[in-house]
C-alpha positions in Angstrom: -183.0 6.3 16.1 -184.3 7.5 12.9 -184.0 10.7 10.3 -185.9 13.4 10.3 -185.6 15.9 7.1 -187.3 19.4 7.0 -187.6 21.8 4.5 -188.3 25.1 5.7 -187.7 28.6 5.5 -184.0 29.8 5.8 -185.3 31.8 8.3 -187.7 29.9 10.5 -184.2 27.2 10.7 -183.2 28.1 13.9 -186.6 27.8 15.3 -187.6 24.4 13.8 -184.0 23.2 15.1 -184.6 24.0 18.4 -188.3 22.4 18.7 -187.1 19.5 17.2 -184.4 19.2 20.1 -187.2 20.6 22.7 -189.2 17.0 21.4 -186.3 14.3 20.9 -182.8 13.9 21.5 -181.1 15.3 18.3 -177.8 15.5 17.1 -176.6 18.6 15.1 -178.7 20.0 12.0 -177.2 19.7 8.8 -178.2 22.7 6.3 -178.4 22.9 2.9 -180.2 24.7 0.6 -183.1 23.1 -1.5 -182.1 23.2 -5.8 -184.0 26.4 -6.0 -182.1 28.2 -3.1 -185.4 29.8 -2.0 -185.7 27.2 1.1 -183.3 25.3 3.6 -183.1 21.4 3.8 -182.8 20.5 7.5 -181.4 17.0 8.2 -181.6 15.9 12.2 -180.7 12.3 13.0 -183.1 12.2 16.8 -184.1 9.5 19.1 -187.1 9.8 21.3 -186.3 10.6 24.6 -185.7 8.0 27.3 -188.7 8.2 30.2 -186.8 8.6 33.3 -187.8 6.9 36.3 -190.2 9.0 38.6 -188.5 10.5 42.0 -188.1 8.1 44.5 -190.8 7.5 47.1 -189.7 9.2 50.2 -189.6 5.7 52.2 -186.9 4.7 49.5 -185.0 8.0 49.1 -184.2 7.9 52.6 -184.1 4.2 53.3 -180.0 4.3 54.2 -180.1 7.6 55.9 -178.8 8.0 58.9 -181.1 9.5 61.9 -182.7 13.4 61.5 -180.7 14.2 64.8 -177.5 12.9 63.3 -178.2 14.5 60.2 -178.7 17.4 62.0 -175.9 17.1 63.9 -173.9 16.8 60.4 -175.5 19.7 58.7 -175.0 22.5 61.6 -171.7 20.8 62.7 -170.6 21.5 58.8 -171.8 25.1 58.9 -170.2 25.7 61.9 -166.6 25.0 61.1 -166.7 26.4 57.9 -164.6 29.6 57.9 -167.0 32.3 56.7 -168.1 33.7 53.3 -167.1 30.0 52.5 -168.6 28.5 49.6 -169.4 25.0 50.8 -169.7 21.6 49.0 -172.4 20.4 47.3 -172.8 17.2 49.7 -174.0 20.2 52.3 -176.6 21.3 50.0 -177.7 17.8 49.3 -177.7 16.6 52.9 -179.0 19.9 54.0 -182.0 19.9 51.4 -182.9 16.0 52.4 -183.3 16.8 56.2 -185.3 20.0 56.1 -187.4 17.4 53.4 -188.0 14.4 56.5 -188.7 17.6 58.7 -191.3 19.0 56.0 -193.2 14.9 55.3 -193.4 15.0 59.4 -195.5 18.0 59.3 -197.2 17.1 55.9 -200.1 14.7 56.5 -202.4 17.5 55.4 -202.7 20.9 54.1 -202.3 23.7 55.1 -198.7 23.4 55.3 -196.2 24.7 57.5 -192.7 26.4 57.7 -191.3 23.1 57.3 -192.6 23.0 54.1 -191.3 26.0 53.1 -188.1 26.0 54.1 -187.8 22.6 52.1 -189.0 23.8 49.1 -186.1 26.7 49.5 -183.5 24.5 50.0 -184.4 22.2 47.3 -184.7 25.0 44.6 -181.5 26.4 45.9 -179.9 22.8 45.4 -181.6 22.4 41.8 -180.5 25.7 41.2 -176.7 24.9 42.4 -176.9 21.8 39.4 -178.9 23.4 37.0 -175.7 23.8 34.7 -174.8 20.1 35.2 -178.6 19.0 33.7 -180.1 18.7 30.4 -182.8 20.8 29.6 -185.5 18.1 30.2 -184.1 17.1 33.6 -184.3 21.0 34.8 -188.0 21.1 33.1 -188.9 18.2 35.6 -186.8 19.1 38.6 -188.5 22.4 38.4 -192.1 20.8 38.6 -190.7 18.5 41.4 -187.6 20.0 43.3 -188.1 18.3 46.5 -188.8 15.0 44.3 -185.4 16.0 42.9 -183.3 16.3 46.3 -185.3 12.5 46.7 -183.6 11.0 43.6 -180.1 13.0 44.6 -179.8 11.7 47.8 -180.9 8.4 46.8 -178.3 7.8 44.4 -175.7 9.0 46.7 -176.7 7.5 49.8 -175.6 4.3 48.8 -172.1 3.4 49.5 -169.1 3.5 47.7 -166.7 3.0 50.1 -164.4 0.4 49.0 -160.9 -0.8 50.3 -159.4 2.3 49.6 -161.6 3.8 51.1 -162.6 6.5 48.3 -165.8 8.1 46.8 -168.3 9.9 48.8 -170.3 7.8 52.0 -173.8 8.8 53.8 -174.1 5.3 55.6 -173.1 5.5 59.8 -170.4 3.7 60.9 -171.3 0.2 61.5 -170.7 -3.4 61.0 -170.7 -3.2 57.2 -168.1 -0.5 57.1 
């Protein structure tokens, strides 16, 4: 963590705050004005930003799913009992956006791609989009380079289970033995 003081214009302040924060992670800006009065003293205590581990391999990110035909099972079954004009959970998007991905890296080897593709792509943007509010500004920067790498690192981090004796928190693992 370390200090960074500006002095600037009073009315270039706004901008150099908010390239500073595009750059590191900042706290707030603390203003005052220089001993003349004529510029602005800009104080931001900022930390470089942490490099976040790329998106999963696909191998990995889907290591603990369960089979495309159950997953597809799952996804239509979910769709089809929902009462319509229903806004549905976000586990739907997630799970929805991670099969039409398997579908898509079956039909991927090598350009030119498909409808698969496509239809991937949609329903990872529509999933990134569904977040977007929940994500820092860096994270939405990436994830919009990279959706489907995004729907990867979502489902990766929720396919593991977290069932435990009570039997609460979310679970993407079939039944078996271990459950």
């Amino acid at each position: 963590m370390f200090e960074i003081r500006v002095i600037t214009d009073p009315a270039d302040a706004d901008r150099v705050t908010a390239a500073l924060s595009a750059t590191f992670t900042t706290g707030p800006a603390r203003q005052y004005p220089t001993r003349d009065g004529q510029r602005t003293r800009l104080y931001v205590t900022a930390d470089h930003r942490p490099d976040h581990e790329p998106c999963p391999a696909p191998e990995a990110a889907y290591a603990l799913a369960p089979s495309i035909l159950s997953e597809m099972r799952w996804v239509t079954n979910t769709l089809a009992t929902a009462e319509c004009f229903t806004a549905l959970e976000r586990d739907y998007y997630l799970r929805k956006a991670a099969l039409l991905d398997r579908i898509a890296l079956m039909d991927e080897p090598a350009p030119p791609f498909g409808d698969a593709t496509t239809a991937a792509e949609a329903a990872a943007v529509f999933l990134l989009d569904t977040d977007r509010d929940h994500l820092t500004r860096h994270l939405v920067e990436r994830a919009d380079k990279d959706a489907r790498g995004y729907v990867r690192q979502q489902y990766a981090l929720h396919a593991t289970c977290v069932c435990d004796d009570l039997g609460e928190g979310p679970c993407y693992l079939p039944p078996g033995p271990e459950h």
